[in-house]
C-alpha positions as protocol buffer text, in pm:
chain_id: "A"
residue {
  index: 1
  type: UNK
  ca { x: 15169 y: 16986 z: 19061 }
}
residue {
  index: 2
  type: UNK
  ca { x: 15198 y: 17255 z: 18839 }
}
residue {
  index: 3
  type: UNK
  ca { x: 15143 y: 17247 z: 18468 }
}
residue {
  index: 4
  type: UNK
  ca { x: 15424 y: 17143 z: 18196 }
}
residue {
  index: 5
  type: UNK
  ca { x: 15597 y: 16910 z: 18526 }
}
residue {
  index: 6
  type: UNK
  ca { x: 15673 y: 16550 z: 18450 }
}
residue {
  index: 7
  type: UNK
  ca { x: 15474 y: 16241 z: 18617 }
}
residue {
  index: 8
  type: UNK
  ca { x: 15691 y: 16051 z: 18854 }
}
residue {
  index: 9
  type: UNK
  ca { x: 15764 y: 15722 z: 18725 }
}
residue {
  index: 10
  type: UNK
  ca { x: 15547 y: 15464 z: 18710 }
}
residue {
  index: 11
  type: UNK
  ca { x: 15247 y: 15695 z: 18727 }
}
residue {
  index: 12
  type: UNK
  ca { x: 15026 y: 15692 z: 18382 }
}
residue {
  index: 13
  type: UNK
  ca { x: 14729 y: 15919 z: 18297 }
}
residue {
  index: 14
  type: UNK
  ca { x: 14403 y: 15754 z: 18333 }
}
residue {
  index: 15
  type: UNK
  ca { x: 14303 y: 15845 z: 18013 }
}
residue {
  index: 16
  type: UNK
  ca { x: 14591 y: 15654 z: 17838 }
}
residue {
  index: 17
  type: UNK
  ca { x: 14534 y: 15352 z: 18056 }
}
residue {
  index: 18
  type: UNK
  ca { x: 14175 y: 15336 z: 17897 }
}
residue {
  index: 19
  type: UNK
  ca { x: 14247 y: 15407 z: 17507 }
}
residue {
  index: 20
  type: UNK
  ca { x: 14524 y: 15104 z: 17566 }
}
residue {
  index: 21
  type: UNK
  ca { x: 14256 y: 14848 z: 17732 }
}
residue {
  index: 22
  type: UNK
  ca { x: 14068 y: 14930 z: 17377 }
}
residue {
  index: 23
  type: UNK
  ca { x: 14349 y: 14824 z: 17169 }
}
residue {
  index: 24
  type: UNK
  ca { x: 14426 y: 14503 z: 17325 }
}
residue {
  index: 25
  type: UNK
  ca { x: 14057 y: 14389 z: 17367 }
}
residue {
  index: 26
  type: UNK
  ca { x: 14010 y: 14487 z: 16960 }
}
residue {
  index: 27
  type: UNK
  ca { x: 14364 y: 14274 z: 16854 }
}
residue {
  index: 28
  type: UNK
  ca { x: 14245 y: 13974 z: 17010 }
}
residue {
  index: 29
  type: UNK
  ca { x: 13875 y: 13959 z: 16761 }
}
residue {
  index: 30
  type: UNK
  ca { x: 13936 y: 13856 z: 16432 }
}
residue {
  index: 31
  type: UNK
  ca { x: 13955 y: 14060 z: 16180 }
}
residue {
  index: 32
  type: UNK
  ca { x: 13599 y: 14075 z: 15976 }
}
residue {
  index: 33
  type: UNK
  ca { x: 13685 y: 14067 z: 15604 }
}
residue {
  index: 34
  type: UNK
  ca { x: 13474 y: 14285 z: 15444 }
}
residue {
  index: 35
  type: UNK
  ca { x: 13205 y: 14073 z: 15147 }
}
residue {
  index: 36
  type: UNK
  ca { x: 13323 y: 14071 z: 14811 }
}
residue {
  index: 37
  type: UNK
  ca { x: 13122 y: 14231 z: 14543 }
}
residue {
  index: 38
  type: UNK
  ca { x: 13166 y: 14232 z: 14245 }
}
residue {
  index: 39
  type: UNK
  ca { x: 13207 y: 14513 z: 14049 }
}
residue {
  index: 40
  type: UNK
  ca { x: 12877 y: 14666 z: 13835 }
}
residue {
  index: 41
  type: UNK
  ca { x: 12809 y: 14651 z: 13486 }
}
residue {
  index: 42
  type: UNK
  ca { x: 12753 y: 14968 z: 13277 }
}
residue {
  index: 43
  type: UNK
  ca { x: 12421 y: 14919 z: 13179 }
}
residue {
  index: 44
  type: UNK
  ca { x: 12326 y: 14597 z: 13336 }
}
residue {
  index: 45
  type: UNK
  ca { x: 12017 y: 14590 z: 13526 }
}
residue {
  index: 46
  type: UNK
  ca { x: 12072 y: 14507 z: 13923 }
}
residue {
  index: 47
  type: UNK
  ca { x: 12084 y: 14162 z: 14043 }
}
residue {
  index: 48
  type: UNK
  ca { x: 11844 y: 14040 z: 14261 }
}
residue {
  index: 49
  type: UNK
  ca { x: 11877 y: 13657 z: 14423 }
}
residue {
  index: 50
  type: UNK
  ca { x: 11594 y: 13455 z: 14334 }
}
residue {
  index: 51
  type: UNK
  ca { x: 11445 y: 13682 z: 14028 }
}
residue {
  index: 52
  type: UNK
  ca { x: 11477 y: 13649 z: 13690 }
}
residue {
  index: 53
  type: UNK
  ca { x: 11807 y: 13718 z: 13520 }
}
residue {
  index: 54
  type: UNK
  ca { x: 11911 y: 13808 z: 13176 }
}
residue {
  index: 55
  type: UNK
  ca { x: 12067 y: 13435 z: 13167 }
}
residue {
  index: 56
  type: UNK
  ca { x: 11768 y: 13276 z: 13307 }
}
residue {
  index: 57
  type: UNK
  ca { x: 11603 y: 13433 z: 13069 }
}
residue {
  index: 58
  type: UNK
  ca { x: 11755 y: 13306 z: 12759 }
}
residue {
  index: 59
  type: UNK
  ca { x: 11765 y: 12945 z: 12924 }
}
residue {
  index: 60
  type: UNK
  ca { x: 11331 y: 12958 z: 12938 }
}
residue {
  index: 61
  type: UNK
  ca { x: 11311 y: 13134 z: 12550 }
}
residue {
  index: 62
  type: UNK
  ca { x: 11533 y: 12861 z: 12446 }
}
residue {
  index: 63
  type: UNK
  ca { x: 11343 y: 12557 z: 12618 }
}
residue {
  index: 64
  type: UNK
  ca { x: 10983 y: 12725 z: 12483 }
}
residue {
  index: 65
  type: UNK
  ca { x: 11090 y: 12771 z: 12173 }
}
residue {
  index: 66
  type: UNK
  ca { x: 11223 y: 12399 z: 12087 }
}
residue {
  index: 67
  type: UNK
  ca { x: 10870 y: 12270 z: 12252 }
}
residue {
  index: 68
  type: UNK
  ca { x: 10705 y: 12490 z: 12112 }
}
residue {
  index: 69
  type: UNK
  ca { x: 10865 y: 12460 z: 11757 }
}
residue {
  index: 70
  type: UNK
  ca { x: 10875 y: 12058 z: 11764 }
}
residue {
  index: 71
  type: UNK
  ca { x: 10545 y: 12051 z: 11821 }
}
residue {
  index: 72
  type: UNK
  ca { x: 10446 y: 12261 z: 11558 }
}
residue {
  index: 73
  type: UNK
  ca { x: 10635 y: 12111 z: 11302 }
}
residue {
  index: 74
  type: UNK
  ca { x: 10505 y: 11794 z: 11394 }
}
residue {
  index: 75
  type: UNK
  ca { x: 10161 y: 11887 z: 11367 }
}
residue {
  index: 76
  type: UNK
  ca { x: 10236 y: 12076 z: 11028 }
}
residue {
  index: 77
  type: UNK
  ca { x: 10436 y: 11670 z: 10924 }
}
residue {
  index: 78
  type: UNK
  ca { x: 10099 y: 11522 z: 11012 }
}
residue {
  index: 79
  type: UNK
  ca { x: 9849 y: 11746 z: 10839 }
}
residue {
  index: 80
  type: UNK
  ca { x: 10080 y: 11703 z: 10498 }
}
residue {
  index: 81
  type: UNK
  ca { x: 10076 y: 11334 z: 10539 }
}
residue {
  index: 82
  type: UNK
  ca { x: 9728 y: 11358 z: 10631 }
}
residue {
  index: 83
  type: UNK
  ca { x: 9635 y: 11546 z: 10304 }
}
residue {
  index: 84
  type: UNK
  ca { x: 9883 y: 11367 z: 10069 }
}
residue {
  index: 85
  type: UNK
  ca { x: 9750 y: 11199 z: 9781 }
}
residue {
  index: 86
  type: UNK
  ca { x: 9665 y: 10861 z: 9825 }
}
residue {
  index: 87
  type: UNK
  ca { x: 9911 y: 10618 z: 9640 }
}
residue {
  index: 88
  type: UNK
  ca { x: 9886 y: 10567 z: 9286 }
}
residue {
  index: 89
  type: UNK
  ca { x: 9858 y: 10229 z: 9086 }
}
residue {
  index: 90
  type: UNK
  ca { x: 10224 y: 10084 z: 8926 }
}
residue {
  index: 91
  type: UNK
  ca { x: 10383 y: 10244 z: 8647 }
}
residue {
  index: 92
  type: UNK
  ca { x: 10469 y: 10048 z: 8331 }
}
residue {
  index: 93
  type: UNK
  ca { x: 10813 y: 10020 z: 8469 }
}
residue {
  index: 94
  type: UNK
  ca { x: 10707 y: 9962 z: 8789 }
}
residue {
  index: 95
  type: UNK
  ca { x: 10487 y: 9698 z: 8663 }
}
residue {
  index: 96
  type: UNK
  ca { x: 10774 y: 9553 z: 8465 }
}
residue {
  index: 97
  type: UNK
  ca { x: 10959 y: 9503 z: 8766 }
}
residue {
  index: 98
  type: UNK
  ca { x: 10744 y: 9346 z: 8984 }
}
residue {
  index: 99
  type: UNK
  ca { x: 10522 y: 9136 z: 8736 }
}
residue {
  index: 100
  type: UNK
  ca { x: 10832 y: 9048 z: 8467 }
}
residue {
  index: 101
  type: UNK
  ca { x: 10750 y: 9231 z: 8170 }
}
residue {
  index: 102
  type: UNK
  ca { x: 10579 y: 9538 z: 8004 }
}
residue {
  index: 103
  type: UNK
  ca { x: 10203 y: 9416 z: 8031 }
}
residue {
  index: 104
  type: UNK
  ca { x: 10162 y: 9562 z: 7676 }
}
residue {
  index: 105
  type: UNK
  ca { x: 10415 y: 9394 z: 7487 }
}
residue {
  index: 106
  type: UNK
  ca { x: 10415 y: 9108 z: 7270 }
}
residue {
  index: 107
  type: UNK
  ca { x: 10378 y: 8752 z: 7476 }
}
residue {
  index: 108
  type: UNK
  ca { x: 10481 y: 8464 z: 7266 }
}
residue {
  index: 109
  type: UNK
  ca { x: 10357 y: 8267 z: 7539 }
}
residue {
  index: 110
  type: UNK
  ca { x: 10017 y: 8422 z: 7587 }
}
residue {
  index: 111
  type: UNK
  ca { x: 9978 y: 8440 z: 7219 }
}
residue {
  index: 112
  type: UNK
  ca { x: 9985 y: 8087 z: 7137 }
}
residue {
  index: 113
  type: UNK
  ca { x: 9729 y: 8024 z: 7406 }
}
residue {
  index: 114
  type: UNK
  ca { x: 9514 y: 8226 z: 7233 }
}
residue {
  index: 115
  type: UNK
  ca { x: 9567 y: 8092 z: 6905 }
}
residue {
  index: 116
  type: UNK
  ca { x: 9523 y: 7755 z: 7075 }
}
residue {
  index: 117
  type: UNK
  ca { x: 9203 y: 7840 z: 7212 }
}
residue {
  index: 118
  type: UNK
  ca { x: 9070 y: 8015 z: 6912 }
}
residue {
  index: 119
  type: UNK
  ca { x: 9155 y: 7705 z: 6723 }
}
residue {
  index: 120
  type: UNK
  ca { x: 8958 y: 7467 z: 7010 }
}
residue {
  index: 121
  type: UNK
  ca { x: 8653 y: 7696 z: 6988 }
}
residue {
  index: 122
  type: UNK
  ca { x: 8677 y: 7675 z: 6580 }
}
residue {
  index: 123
  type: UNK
  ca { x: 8674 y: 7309 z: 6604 }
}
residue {
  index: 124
  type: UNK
  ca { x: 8398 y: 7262 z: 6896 }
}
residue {
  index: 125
  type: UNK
  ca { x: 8159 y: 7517 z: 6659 }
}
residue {
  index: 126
  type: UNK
  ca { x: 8189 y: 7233 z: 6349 }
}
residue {
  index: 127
  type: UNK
  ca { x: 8177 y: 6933 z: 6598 }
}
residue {
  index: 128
  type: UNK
  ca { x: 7837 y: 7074 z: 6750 }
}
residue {
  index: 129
  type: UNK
  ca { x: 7694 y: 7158 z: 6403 }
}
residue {
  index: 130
  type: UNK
  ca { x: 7738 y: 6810 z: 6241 }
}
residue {
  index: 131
  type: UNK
  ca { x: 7600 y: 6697 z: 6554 }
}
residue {
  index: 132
  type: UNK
  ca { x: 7307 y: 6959 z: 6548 }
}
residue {
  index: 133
  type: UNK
  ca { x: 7372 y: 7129 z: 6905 }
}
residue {
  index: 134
  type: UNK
  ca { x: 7363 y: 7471 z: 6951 }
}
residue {
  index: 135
  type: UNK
  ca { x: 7762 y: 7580 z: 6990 }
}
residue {
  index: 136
  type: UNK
  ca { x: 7955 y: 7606 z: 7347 }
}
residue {
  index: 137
  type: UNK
  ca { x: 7991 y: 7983 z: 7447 }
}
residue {
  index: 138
  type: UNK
  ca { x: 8374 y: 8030 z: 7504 }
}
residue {
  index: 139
  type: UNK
  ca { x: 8357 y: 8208 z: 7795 }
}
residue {
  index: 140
  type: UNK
  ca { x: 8201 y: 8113 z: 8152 }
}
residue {
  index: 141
  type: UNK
  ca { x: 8114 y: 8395 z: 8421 }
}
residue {
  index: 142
  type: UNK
  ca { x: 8302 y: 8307 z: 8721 }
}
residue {
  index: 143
  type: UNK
  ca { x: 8229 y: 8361 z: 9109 }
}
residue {
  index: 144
  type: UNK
  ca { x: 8583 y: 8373 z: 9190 }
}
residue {
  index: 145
  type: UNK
  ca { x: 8840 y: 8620 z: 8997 }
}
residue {
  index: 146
  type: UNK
  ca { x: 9128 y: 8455 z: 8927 }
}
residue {
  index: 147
  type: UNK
  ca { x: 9440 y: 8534 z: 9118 }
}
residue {
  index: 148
  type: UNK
  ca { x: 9840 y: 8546 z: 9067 }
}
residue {
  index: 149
  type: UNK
  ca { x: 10154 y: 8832 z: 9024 }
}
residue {
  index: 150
  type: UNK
  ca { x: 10078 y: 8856 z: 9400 }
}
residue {
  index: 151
  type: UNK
  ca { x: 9684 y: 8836 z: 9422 }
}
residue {
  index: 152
  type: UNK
  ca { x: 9497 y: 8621 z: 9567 }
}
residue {
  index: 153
  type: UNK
  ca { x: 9176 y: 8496 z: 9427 }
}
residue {
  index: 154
  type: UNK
  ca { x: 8878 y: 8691 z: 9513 }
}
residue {
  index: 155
  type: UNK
  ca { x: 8538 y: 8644 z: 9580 }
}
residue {
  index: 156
  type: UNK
  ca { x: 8304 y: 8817 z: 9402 }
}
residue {
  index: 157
  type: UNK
  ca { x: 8033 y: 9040 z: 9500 }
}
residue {
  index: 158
  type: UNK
  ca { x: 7686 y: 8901 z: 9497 }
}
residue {
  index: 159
  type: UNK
  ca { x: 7448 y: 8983 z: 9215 }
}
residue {
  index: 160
  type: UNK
  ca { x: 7545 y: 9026 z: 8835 }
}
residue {
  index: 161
  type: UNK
  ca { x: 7742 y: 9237 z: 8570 }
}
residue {
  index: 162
  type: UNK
  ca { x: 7605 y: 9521 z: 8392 }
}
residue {
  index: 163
  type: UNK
  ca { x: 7721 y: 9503 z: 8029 }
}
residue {
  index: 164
  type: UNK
  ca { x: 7523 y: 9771 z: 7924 }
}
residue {
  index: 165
  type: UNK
  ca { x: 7654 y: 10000 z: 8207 }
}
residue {
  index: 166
  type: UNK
  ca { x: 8013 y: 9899 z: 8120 }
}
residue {
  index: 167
  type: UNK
  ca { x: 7940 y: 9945 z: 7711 }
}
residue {
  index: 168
  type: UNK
  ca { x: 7897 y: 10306 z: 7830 }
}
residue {
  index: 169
  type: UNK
  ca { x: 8170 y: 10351 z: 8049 }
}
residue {
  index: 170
  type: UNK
  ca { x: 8337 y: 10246 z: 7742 }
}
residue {
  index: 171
  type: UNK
  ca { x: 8235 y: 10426 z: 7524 }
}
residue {
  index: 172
  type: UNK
  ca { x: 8295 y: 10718 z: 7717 }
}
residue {
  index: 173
  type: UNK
  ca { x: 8666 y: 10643 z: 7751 }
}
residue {
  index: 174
  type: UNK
  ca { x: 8699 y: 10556 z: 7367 }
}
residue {
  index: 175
  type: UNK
  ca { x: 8607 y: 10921 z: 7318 }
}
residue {
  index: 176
  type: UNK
  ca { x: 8812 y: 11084 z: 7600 }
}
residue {
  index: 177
  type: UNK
  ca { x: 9125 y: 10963 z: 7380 }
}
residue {
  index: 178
  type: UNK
  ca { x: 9000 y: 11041 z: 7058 }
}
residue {
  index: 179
  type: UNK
  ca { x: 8881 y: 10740 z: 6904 }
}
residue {
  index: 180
  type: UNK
  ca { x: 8540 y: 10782 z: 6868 }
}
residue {
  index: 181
  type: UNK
  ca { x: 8516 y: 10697 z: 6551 }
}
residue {
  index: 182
  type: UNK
  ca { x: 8608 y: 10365 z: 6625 }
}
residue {
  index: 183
  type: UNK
  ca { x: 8350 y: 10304 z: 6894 }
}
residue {
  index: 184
  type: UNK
  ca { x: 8166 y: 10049 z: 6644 }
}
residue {
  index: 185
  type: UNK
  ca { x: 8531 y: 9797 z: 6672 }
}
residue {
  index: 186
  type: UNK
  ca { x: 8539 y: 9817 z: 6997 }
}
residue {
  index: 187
  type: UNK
  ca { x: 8212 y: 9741 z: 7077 }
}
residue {
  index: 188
  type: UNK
  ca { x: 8208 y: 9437 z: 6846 }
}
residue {
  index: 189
  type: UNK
  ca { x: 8555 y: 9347 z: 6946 }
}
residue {
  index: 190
  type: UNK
  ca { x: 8506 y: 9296 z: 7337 }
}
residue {
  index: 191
  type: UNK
  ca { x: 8095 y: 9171 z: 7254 }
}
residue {
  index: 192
  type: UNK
  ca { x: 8281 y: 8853 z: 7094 }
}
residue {
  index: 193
  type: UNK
  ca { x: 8575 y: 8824 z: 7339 }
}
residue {
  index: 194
  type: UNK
  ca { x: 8373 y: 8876 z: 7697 }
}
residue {
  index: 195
  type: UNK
  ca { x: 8000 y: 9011 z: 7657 }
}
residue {
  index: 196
  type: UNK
  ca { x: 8113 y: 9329 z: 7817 }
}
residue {
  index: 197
  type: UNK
  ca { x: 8121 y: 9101 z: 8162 }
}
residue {
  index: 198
  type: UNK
  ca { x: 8401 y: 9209 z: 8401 }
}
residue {
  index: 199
  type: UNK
  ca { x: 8388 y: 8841 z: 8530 }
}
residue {
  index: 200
  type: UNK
  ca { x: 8399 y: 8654 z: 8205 }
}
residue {
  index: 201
  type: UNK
  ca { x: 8665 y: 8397 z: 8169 }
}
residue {
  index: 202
  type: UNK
  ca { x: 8804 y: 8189 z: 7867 }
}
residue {
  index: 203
  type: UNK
  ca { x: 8732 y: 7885 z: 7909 }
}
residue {
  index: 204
  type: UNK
  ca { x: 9037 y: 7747 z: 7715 }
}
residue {
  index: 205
  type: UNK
  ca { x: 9303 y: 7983 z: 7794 }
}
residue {
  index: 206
  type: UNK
  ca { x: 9194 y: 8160 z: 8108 }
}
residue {
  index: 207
  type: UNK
  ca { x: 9175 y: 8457 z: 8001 }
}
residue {
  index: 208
  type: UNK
  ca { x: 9014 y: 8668 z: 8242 }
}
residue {
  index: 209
  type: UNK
  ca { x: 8750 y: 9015 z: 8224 }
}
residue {
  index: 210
  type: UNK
  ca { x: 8599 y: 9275 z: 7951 }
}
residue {
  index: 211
  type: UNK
  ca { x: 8930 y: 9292 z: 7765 }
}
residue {
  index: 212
  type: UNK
  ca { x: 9023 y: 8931 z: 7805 }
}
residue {
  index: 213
  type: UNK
  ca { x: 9403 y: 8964 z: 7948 }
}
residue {
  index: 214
  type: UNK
  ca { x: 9567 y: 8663 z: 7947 }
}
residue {
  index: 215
  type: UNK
  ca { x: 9666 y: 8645 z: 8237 }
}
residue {
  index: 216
  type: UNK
  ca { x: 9445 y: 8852 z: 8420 }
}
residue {
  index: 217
  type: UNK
  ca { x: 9685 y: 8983 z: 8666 }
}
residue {
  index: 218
  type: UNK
  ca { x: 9829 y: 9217 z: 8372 }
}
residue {
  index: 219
  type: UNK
  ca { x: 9568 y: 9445 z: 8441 }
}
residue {
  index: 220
  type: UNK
  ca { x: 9683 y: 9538 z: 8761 }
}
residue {
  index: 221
  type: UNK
  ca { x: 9885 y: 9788 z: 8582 }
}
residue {
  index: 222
  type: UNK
  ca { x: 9578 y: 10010 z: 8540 }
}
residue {
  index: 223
  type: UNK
  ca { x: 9435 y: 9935 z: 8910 }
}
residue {
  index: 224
  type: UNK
  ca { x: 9453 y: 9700 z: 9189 }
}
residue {
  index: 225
  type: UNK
  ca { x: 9087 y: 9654 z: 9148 }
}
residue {
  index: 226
  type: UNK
  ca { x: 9150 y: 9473 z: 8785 }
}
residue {
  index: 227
  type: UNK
  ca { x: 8964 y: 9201 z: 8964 }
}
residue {
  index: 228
  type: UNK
  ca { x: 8624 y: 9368 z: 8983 }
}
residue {
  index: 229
  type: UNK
  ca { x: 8655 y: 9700 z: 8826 }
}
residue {
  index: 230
  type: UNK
  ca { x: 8524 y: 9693 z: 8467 }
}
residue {
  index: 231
  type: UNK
  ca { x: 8638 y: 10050 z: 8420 }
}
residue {
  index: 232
  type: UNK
  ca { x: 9003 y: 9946 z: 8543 }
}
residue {
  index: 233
  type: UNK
  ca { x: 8944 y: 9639 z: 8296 }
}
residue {
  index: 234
  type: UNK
  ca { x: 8839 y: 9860 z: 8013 }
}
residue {
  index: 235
  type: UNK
  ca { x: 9140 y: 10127 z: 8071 }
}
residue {
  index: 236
  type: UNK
  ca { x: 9377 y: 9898 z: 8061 }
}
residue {
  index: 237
  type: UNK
  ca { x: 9257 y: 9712 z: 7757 }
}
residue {
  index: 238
  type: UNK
  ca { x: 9238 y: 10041 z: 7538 }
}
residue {
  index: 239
  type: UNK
  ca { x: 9606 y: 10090 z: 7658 }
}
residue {
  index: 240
  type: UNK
  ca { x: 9685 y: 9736 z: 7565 }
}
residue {
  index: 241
  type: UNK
  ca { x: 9506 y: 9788 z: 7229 }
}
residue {
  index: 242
  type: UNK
  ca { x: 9720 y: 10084 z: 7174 }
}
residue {
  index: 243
  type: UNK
  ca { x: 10079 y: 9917 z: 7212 }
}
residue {
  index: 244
  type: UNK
  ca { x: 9961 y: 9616 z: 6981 }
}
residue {
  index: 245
  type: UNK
  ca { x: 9699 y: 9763 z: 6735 }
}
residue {
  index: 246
  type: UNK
  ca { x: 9736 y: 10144 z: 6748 }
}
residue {
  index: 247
  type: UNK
  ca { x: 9340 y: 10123 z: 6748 }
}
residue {
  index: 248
  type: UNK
  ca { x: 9066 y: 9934 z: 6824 }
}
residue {
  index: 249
  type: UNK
  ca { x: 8956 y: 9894 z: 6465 }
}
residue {
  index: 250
  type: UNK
  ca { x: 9302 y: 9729 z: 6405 }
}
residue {
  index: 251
  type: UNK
  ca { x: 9261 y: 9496 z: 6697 }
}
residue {
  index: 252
  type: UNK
  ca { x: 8945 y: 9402 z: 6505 }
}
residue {
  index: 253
  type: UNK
  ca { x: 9079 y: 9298 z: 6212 }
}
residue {
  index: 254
  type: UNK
  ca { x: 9345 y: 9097 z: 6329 }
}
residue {
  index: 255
  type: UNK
  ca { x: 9064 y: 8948 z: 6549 }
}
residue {
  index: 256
  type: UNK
  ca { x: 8857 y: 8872 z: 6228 }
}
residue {
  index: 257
  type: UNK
  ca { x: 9189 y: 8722 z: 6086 }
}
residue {
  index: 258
  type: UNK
  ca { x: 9325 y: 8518 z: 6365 }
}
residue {
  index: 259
  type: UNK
  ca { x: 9027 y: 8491 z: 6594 }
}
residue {
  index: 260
  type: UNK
  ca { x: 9196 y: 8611 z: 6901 }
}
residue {
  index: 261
  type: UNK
  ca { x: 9390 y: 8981 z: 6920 }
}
């Protein structure tokens, strides 16, 4: 057959018969769609499954910073409770509120106990001298503080008071607030109501330690150790001889005039 002549029907090039086999062998596979990705950043640094990303990231700085942070502020909550000052005693209004009255302050009640007892130890001294005995001491030294305002009565240590030893606490406080000049009342003053004994005790009224605060449990005011602490006892009686006398050579006279203060 010459070149540019027809087939005769029917007849097809090899060639075509191949290229067609190809097409209907690749229409029957499913078409693969290609993965989706998504488009990059400017900037951003490649992602890589299973690493650290930017988000991750944040998510572990956030988590490390609230342990982290809680448990340093607790520690700093702990060492400034830790290194707070311990709790100190009742103010006057404090006192007030809890006891029922400033501690300092004129006690009708109180003061006619005194008075009472002053009178009961005038008339025991001229009983005992008709009779020819030597006079009752008014005070007794106790072996069990007294109690009440919301303590209970307390043992006391074993062994004795020191009245010289509290004489010069005293003393040492009457000049710390500028009444040093008045040492000689005060030492005369609390000699006559107490002996200088943090345990003594009225025996007519009840009156209780160096200062002789009727009742005890006003002390408590200067110290929750009013019970046993002659230096509590003696603060709170110069503060007591402050509201009432102004000084302790005016608590003197009015104890040379009325026999109680």
């Amino acid at each position: 057959m010459s070149p540019g002549s027809s087939s005769p029907e029917g007849e097809r090039p090899p060639g075509r018969d191949r290229q067609a086999g190809r097409s209907r062998r690749a229409s029957r596979k499913p078409a693969r769609s290609a993965p989706e990705q998504e488009a990059p950043v400017p900037g951003a640094a490649p992602r890589r499954r299973g690493g650290l990303t930017p988000k991750r990231v944040l998510v572990i700085g956030a988590v490390t910073v609230v342990l982290v942070g809680g448990g340093a502020y607790t520690a700093h909550t702990a060492i400034q409770n830790a290194s707070a000052p311990a709790a100190e005693t009742l103010s006057l209004e404090e006192f007030a509120r809890a006891f029922g009255g400033d501690p300092f302050a004129p006690d009708p009640e109180a003061d006619a106990l005194k008075a009472q007892a002053a009178q009961a130890l005038r008339e025991d001294e001229l009983k005992r001298e008709r009779e020819g005995r030597k006079p009752l001491s008014h005070i007794k030294i106790v072996k069990v503080a007294p109690g009440g305002g919301g303590f209970d009565p307390q043992q006391l240590p074993p062994g004795t008071a020191n009245p010289t030893g509290n004489k010069a606490i005293g003393k040492q406080m009457v000049e710390e607030r500028g009444w040093g000049g008045e040492w000689g009342c005060l030492e005369k003053l609390w000699m006559k109501e107490s002996g200088w004994n943090e345990r003594a005790m009225n025996r007519s009224s009840g009156a209780y330690g160096i200062p002789q605060s009727l009742p005890g449990h006003k002390m408590a005011s200067a110290g929750a150790d009013w019970q046993t602490n002659p230096a509590t006892q003696i603060k709170w009686g110069l503060d007591y001889i402050k509201g009432r006398y102004g000084s302790p050579c005016g608590a003197w006279a009015h104890s040379q005039a009325k026999g109680w203060y």
